[in-house]
N, C-alpha and C positions, 0 to 999 in steps of 0.2 A: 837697818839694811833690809832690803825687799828679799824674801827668800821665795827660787823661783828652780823650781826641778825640772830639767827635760830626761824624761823618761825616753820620750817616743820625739820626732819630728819628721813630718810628712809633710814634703812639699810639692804641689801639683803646680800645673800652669800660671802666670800671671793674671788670669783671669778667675780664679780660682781662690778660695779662703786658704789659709795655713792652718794647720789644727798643733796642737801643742799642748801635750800632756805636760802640766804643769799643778803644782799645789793648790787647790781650788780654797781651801780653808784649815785654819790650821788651831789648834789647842794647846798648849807647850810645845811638847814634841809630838802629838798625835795630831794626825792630816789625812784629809782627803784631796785626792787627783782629780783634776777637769774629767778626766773621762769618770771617774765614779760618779759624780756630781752630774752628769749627764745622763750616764745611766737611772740614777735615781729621778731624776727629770720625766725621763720617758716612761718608766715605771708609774708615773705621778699622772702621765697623762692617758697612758692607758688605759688604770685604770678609771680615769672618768670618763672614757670614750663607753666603759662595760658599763656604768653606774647611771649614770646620767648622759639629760639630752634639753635641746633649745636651749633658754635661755641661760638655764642654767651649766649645761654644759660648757657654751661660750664664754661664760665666769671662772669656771673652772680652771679651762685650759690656758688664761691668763693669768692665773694666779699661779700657777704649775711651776713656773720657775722659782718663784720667791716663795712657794711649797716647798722645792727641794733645797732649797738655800735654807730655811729656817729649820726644818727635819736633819737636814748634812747638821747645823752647829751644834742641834740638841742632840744627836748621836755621840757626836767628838766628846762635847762638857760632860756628857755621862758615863761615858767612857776612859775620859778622862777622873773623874768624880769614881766612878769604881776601882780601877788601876792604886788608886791611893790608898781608897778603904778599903781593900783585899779580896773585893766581890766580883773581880775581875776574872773573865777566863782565859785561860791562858790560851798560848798559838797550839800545843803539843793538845792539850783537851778538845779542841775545835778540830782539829786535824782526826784527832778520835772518834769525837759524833760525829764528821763528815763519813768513818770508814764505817762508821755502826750504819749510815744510812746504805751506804753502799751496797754492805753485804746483806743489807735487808731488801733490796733490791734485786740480789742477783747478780749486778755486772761488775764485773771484770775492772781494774784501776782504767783503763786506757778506755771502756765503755762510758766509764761514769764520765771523765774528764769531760768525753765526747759531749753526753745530755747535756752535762752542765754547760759546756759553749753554744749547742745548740739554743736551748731554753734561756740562757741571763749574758750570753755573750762575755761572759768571765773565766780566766785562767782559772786553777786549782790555785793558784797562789792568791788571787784577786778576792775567790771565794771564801778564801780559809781567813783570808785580812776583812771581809764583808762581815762573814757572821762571828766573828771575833769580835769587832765592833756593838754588832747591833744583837749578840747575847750579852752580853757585859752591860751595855747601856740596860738591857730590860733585868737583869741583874742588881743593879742599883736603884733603879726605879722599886723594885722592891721590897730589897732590903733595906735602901734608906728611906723609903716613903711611905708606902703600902705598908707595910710591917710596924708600922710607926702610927697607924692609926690603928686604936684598939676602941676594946668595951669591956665594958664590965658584965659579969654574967647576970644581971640583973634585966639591965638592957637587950641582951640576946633574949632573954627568956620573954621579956615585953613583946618585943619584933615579932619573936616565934606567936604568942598567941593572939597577933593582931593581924599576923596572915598566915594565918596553919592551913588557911586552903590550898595554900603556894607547895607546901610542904605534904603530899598525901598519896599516901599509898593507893595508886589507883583500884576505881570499884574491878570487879573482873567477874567470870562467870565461867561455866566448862560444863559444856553440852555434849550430846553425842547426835548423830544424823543418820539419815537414813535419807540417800539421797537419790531422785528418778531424775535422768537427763533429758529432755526433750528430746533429743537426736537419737534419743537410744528406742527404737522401735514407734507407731504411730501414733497418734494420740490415746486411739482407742485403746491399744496395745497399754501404755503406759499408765492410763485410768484403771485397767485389769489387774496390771500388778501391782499398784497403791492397794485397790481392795483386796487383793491378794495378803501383802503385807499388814493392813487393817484388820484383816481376819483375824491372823495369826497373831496378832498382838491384843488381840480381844480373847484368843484362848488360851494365853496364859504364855505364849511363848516371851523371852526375855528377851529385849531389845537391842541387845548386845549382836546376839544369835540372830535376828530377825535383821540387822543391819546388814551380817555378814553373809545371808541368804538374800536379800532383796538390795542393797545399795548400790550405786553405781559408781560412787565413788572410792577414793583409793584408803579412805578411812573406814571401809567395812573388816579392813585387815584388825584395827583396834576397837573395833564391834561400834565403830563409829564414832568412839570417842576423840574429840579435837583437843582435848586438854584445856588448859585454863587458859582466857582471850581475856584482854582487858574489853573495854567499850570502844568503838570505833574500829578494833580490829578483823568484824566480819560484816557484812553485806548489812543495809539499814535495816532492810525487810524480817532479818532475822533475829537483829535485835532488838525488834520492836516487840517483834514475839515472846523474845525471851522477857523485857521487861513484864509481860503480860501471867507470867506463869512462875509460880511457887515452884523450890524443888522438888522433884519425883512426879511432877506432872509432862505429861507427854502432847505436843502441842496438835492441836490438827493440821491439816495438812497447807504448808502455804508455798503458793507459788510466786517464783521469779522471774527472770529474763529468759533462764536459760533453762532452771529445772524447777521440780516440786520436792519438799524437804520434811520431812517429819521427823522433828526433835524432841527432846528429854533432857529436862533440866535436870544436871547433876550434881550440881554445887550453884552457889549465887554470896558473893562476899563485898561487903560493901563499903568504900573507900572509907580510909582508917586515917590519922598523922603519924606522919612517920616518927621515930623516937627523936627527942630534941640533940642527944649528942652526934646521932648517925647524920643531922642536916644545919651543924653547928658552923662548918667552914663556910657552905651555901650560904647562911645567915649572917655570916662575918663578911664577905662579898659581896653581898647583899646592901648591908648598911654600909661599907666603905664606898661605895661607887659613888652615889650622890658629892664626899670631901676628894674623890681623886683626881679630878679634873686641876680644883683649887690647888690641893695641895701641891702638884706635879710644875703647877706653873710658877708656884711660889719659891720650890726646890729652883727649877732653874731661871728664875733672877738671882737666887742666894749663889748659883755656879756662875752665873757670869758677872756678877762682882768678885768670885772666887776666883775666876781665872780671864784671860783675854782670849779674846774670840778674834782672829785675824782671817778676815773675808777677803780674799784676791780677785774673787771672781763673782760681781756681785749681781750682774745684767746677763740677761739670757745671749751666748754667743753671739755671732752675726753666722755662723755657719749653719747654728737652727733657723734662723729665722725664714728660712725660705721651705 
């Protein structure tokens, strides 16, 4: 017997589609509604409208339907597939992290409801049955999958030292500045005070002191120390410089866009591997991705000879199509 829910029926003029919330697909007793199945639809094409374009877009957005029909069943069966093995979450737990999100938000029960219709077009009840679904199905996935492919610590340790560059505590360095702004006085004016500063760092004064008497910027408060940067985190110009100088040497003077800068290397440390236990998950991650594809897809043929998948709604409406 055909099993056919109306939820909802909205009927407009003769000239007009009927839309009819109805079971769109079904897994025992767990189901999806034409409108979720639609909404997942739209979801599917939006996001390729962000991602892609030409021809490929045009692929896309015909495959879009029979995307969300194939994504709706593998939802249900894994869903179904957790609900059994007890990896399922429950409606009262979903209903929890919804309230966790909430308060971490800020808003109010009757604000959130709001966003949420606003942004996914979903009840509270719609949403609390959406992500019940689709944390359970990523639930099973891996605890029955994912967690099921292992290695031996042998193996990891291999991985680890045939790509330990992957794995490294980046180089870093921690300078201090002394920095003249172009806008701050003429040229002539700013050449005066560089020698100014040069003087005084040739008679013995400490560069700390001589930051906090000559800098312009707001690091003469820490005698112009920036703390420790890794590489790429300041101007190229300066780290070119720095690559060029041992610590305790004090750079000449170099200029940029906007100012001139005279640094002092005060540390210089050079990318290390990080310890094998602190990047062992990384590493286990790492080697699983290449069998998760396989195995995810293998799982669910094993679910859909485990259970029956009943499609009601198999062709994209006639009410989208326009």
């Amino acid at each position: 017997m055909t099993l056919l829910l109306l939820m909802t029926l909205l009927f407009q003029d003769r000239t007009t589609s009927v839309f009819v919330d109805r079971i769109a697909i079904k897994v025992n007793d767990k189901m999806m509604t034409e409108q979720e199945l639609v909404n997942l639809y739209q979801d599917i094409r939006k996001q390729a409208l962000q991602e892609a374009s030409g021809a490929d877009l045009d692929a896309k957005l015909k495959e879009a339907w029979d995307a969300a029909v194939s994504e709706a069943e593998q939802t249900l069966l894994l869903y179904e597939k957790a609900v059994e093995s007890g990896v399922a979450f429950s409606r009262e737990e979903t209903i929890s992290l919804l309230a966790g999100m909430r308060e971490q938000a800020g808003l109010s029960e009757a604000e959130f409801e709001e966003e949420v219709k606003r942004q996914t077009n979903l009840t509270m009840d719609e949403l609390v049955d959406k992500r019940m679904r689709e944390d359970s199905a990523r639930a099973a996935i891996q605890s029955l999958v994912l967690n099921k492919i292992t290695f031996e610590d042998n193996e990891i340790a291999k991985y680890y030292d045939e790509n330990k560059k992957d794995y490294m505590v980046p180089a870093s360095y921690r300078i201090a500045e002394i920095v003249f702004r172009k806008d701050v006085g003429t040229p002539a004016e700013i050449q005066e005070r560089i020698s100014k500063c040069r003087a005084d760092l040739a008679g013995g004064m400490d560069f700390g002191e001589a930051a906090k008497v000559h800098s312009d910027s707001f690091s003469k408060e820490n005698g112009g120390d920036l703390g420790t940067v890794n590489y790429g985190d300041l101007l190229k110009e300066i780290e070119d410089m720095v690559k060029k100088l041992d610590v305790g040497q004090v750079s000449d003077t170099l200029e940029t866009e906007g100012s001139f800068f005279i640094l002092k290397i005060l540390e210089k440390t050079d990318a290390t591997p990080k310890p094998l236990d602190s990047v062992r998950e990384q590493i286990v991650n790492a080697m699983r991705a290449p069998r998760m594809e396989k195995a995810v897809d293998e799982f669910l043929k094993k679910l859909r000879q485990e259970f029956v998948v009943e499609t009601y709604v198999k062709t994209l409406p006639e009410y989208l199509e326009h």
